[in-house]
Structure formats: C-alpha cells, structure tokens
C-alpha positions in Angstrom: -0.9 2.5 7.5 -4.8 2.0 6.9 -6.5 0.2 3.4 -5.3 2.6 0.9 -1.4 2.3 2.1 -1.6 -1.3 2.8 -2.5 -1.7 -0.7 -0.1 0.2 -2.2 2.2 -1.9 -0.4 0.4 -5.1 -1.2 0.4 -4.3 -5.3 4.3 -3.5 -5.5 5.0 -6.8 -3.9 3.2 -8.1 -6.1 6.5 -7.5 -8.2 8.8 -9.3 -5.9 11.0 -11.6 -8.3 12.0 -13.8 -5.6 10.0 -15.2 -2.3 11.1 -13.4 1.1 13.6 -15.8 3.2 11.0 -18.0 4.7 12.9 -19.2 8.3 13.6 -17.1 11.3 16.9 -17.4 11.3 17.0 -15.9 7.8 14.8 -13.1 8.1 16.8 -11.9 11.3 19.9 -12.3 9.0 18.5 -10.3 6.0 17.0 -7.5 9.2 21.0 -7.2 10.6 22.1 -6.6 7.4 19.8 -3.8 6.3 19.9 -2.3 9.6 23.7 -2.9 10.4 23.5 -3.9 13.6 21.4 -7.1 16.2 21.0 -3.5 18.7 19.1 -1.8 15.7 17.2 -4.8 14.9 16.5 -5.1 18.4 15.3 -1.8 19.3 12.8 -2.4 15.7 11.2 -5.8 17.0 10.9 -4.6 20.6 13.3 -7.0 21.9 17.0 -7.6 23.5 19.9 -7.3 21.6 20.4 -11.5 22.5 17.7 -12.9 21.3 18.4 -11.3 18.2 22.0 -12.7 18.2 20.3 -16.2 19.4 18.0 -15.8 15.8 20.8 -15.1 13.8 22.6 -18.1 15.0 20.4 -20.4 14.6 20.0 -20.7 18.4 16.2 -20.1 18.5 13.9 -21.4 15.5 10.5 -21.0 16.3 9.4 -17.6 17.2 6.0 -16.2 19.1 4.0 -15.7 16.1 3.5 -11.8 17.4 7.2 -11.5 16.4 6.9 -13.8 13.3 4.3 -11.3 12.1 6.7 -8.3 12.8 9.4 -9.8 11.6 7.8 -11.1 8.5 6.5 -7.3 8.2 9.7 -5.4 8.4 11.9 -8.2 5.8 8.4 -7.4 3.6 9.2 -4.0 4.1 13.0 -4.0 3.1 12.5 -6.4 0.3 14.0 -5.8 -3.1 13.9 -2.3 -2.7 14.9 -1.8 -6.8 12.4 -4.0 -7.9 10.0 -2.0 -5.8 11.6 1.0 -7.6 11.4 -0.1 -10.8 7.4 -0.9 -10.1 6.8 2.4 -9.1 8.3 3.9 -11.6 6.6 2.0 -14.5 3.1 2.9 -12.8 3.9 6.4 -12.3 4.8 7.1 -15.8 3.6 4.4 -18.3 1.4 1.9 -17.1 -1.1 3.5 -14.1 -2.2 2.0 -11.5 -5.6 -0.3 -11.7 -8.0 0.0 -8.8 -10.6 -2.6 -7.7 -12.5 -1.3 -4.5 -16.3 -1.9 -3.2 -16.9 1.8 -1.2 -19.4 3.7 -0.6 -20.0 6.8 -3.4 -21.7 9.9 -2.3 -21.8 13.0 -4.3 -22.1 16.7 -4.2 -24.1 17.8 -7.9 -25.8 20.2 -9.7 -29.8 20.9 -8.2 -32.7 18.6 -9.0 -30.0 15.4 -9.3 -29.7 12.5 -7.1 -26.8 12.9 -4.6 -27.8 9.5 -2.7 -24.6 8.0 -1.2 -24.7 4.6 -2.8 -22.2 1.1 -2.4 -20.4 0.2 -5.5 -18.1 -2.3 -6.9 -15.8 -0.5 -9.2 -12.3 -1.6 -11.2 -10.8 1.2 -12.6 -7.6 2.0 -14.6 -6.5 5.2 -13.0 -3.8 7.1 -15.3 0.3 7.1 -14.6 -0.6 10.9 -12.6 -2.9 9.6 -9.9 -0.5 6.6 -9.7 2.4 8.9 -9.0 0.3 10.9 -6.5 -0.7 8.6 -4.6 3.2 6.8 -4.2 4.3 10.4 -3.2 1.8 11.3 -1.0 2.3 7.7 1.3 6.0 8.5 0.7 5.5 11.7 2.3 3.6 10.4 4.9 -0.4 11.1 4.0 -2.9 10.5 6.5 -4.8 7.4 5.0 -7.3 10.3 4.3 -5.4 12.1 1.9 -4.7 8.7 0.5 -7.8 8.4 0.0 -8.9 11.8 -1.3 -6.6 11.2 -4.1 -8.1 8.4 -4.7 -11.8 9.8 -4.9 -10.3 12.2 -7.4 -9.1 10.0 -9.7 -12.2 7.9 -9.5 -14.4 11.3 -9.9 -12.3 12.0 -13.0 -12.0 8.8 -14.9 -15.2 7.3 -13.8 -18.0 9.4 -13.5 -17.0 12.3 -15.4 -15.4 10.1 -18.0 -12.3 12.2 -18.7 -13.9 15.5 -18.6 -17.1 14.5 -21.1 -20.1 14.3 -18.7 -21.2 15.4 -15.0 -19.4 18.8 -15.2 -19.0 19.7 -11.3 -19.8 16.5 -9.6 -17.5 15.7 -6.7 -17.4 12.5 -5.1 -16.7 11.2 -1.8 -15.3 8.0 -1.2 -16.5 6.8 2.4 -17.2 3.0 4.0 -14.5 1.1 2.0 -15.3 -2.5 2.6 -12.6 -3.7 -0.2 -10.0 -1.9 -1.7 -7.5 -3.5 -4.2 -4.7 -2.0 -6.5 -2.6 -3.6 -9.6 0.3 -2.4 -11.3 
C-alpha cells in the first residue's frame, strides 16, 4: 500500500503485546500455521515448497535478506490479529486516531482569500469517525488516494474549520506528503 496504509499498519502494531518470532525458522513456522500448508507458504514468498520445509526444519538459518524482508512482512501481517482487533476498535469508537503528517495544504475558498498551497507540519487528533473510515476504506481496498482524501477531510474539519466554527466552505487538498504518522 502507499504512506497512508503503511501507517495505519504501522500505528496498530504499535499495539503488539508481544515481539514477532525473531528467527527464520520461527517465522516460517508461525507462516505454515496461519496459512496451513509449506505449498501455500511457498506460493506467498515466491519460492519451492522445500525450501520452505528446509526453514521449518531448521535446515536453513540465514535467509537472502529479500526474503527476510517478505518474510518479516507477511508474520507482521498475521500478527496478533485480536489485539489488532481490539486496537481498531478502541480508535474507531472511543479514542480516535491522532495524525502527525508534514504535507503540502492547498485550498479551494471563498473570493479575495489566499488559496496558496503551502507545507505544514500538523498533529492532529482526528475523532473515532474518520478513524473508522479510514480502517474501512484500506479494509475495502482504497486506492492510497481515497486514503488520503479521507484524510484531507478530517483535517479540513477539525483543523481549519475548527469543528464547523470558522472558514465556512474551504476545502483542502492534501498533496506532497513528505511525512505522515498516525497514533492510536
């Protein structure tokens, strides 16, 4: 997925109670187990069915770090899928989600204002509604564009029309993302 997805991702591990299994031999063991079988783990990591069985016996330790990166990626993936849960819930009906991003803001306003895109560094607490949108809509599978769109509207709404109490019509765009950061 692009920034806004990877981050998402990034802030509910952030929950993880427990450390991923750190060797290679584990992480193809926890992979067989979620997936059932070494020919579905296989097929995932883009190689045969033996090496897999040679990882999950201990047989091979040290793997190119191309597949230590995938394989690292999908056990992230899998990981503690209730905790994960549970994370997602909280921010989607209680807590929010906070966002920390440096983008660039341009705007779309009312005659005789400034509508200059400009580069800011904003952290925001966006409300339990935006955080559910956003979980659905990568759930769904969102283009990192929509992602980002509902993004840009929570922004718009919280932060520069302050809940509804100033800039009355002002849409924003949320372009050049050079950092982009969420918290549970």
């Amino acid at each position: 997925m692009g920034t806004v997805g990877d981050g998402l991702d990034a802030a509910l591990q952030k929950a993880f109670t427990r450390p991923i299994p750190k060797s290679a031999g584990a992480q193809m063991r926890y992979l067989v187990r979620q997936l059932g079988s070494t020919r579905a783990v296989a097929g995932l990591l883009g190689i045969t069915q033996r090496t897999v069985e040679r990882y999950v016996k201990d047989r091979i330790k040290k793997p190119r770090p191309d597949l230590a990166r995938r394989m690292e990626h999908e056990v992230r993936k899998r990981w503690q899928p209730r905790v994960r849960a549970r994370a997602r819930q909280a921010a989607a009906t209680g807590g929010g989600i906070v966002i920390d991003t440096r983008a660039r803001f341009g705007y779309t306003a009312a005659p005789g204002t400034t509508d200059d895109a400009r580069l800011r560094h904003l952290t925001v607490a966006l409300p339990p509604q935006y955080a559910a949108r956003l979980f659905e809509a990568k759930d769904a599978g969102g283009t990192e564009q929509q992602l980002r769109d509902i993004a840009a509207e929570g922004l718009q709404e919280i932060y520069f029309r302050d809940g509804g109490r100033r800039a009355h019509g002002l849409e924003v765009e949320f372009t050049d993302v050079e950092h982009l950061e969420f918290d549970l």
